[in-house]
N, C-alpha and C positions, 0 to 999 in steps of 0.2 A: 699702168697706174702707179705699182711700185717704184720704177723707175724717176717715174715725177713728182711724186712725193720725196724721194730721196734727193733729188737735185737741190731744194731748195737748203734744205741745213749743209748740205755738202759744201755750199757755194758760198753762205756766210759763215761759217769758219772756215774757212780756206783765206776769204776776202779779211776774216779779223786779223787773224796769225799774219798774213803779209801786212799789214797794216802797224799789227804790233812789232813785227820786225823791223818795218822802217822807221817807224818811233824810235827804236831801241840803237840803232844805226844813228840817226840824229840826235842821240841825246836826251829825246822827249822829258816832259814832266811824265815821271811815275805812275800816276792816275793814270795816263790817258791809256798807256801800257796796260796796265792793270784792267781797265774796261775793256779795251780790245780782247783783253786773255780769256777775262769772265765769261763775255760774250759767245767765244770760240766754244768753251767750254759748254755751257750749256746748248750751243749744239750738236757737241758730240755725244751726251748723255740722251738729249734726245733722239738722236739717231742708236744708241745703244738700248734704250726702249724699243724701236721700232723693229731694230733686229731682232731682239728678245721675241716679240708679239710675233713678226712673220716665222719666227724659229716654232712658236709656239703652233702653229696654224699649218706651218710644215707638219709636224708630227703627227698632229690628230689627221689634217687629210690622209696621211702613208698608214696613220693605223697603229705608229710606232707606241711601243709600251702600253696597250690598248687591251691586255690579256686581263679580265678581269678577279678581285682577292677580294678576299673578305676583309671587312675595312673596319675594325672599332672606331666608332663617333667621336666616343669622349675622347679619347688619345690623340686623333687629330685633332681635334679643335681644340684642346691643350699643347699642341704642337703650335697650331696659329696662335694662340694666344703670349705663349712665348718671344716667336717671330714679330707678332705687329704690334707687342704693347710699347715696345723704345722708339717705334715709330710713329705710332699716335702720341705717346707722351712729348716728343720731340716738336710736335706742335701747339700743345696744350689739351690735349684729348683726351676721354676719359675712354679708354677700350675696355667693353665689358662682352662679359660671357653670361649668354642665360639657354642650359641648358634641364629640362622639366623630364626628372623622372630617369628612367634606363630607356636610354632609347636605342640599345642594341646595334646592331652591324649595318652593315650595305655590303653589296654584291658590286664590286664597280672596278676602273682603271683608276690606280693610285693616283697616277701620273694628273689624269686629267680630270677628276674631283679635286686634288690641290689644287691646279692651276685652274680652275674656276674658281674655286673659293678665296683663291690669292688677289687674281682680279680683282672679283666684286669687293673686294678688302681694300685692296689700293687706290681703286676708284673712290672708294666712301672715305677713305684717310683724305685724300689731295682734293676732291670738294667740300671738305666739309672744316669751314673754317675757327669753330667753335663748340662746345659740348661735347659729344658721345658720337663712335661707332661702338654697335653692338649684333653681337653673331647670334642668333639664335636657331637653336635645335630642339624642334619640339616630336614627340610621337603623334602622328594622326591617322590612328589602325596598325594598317599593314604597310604605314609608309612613314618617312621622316619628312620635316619641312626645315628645309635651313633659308634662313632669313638675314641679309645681314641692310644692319639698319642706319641711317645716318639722321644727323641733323643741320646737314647743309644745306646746299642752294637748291637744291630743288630742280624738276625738270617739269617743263611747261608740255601741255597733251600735245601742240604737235608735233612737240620735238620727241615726243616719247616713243610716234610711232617711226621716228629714222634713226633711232642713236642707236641702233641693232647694224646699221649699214656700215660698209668698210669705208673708211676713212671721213665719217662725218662726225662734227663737232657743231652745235648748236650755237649760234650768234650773240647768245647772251653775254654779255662781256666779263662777266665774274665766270664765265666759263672760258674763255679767250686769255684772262689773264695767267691762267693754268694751264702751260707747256703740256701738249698730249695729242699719240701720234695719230687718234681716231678711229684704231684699231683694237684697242682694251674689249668693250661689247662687243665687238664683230668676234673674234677670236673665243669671247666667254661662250654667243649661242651655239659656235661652232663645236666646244668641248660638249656642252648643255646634251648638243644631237647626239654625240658621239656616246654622251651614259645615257641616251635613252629619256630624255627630258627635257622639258622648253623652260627657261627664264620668265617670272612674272614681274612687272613693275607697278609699284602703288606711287607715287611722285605728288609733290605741290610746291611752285615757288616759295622759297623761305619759308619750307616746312617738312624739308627734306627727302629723301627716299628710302623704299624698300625692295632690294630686289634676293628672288626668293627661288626654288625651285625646290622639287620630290621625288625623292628614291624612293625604290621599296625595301622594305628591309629584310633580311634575310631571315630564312621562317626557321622554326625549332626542327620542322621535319628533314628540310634542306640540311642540315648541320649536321642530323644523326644520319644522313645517308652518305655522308662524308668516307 
């Protein structure tokens, strides 16, 4: 499946770059040059996604970096907050943090708590083509709820029950028109298992999503028996 996935960007930038080279041998007008490189271009980025995602998907299958630390809340998500606000801003976005109270530590793998939270992050930046994403971290008991929020396009209920599946992309064409290798959810419920939690989605066409998941937190008594 990997393999045929990959063929395709492989073959149109290959097919651009020769193209732009014979332009460039002929003389071509500049433009046309120019299109052919763009074009290469974003499929190498895409395909530099897709390695990312399958690199990502390696590690938690092997287990790699899976030893689990004590992880203060606010710190990471003032780490994200850093990381995606030039990214949301760079589209017009307002990235907001709403964080209710002390909401204490988790017991978890550094490695793949970021990288699901980075996901669900990425994913709400690149759909969401106007207003707010927003993170939130609430206390509820003995556990946290992170939520991270958009006001994009939205996912329609049947596509809600496959966009978990490896390499599916929903036919909606404001999702089509956004380069993406299909692999982002697949790779998130993978890390999700791997801390111990499943991903929930709340969705509505042109009225955006919520996707959310809960750790427990780490108890008082845990910490003095340290």
């Amino acid at each position: 499946v990997v393999s045929h996935e990959l063929r395709t960007p492989i073959t149109i930038a290959e097919g651009s770059l020769s193209n732009a080279q014979l332009l460039s041998e002929r003389d071509a007008d500049a433009d046309k040059i120019d299109e052919a490189l763009d074009e290469a271009h974003k499929q190498v980025i895409f395909l530099a996604k897709m390695v990312n995602d399958l690199g990502t998907l390696s590690r938690a299958e092997r287990g790699v970096a899976d030893a689990p630390e004590e992880i203060d809340i606010t710190d990471l998500i003032a780490k994200l907050q850093t990381e995606y606000t030039p990214q949301a801003e760079e589209k017009g976005l307002d990235f907001n943090i709403d964080i209710s109270g002390k909401v204490g530590s988790v017991l978890a793998s550094r490695l793949y708590l970021e990288e699901l939270l980075q996901n669900l992050i990425t994913n709400a930046i690149k759909y969401t083509p106007d207003c707010s994403v927003t993170v939130s971290v609430k206390r509820d008991h003995n556990k946290v709820c992170f939520e991270v929020i958009d006001t994009g396009i939205g996912i329609g209920k049947s596509d809600q029950k496959k966009i978990f599946d490896r390499f599916y992309r929903t036919e909606d064409y404001r999702t089509r028109q956004t380069s993406g290798t299909g692999l982002g959810l697949y790779v998130s419920s993978k890390l999700a298992k791997k801390l111990g939690c499943k991903i929930t989605v709340r969705s509505r066409i042109n009225h955006g999503s919520t996707f959310g998941f809960l750790l427990p937190v780490v108890s008082k008594s845990a910490k003095s028996h340290k």
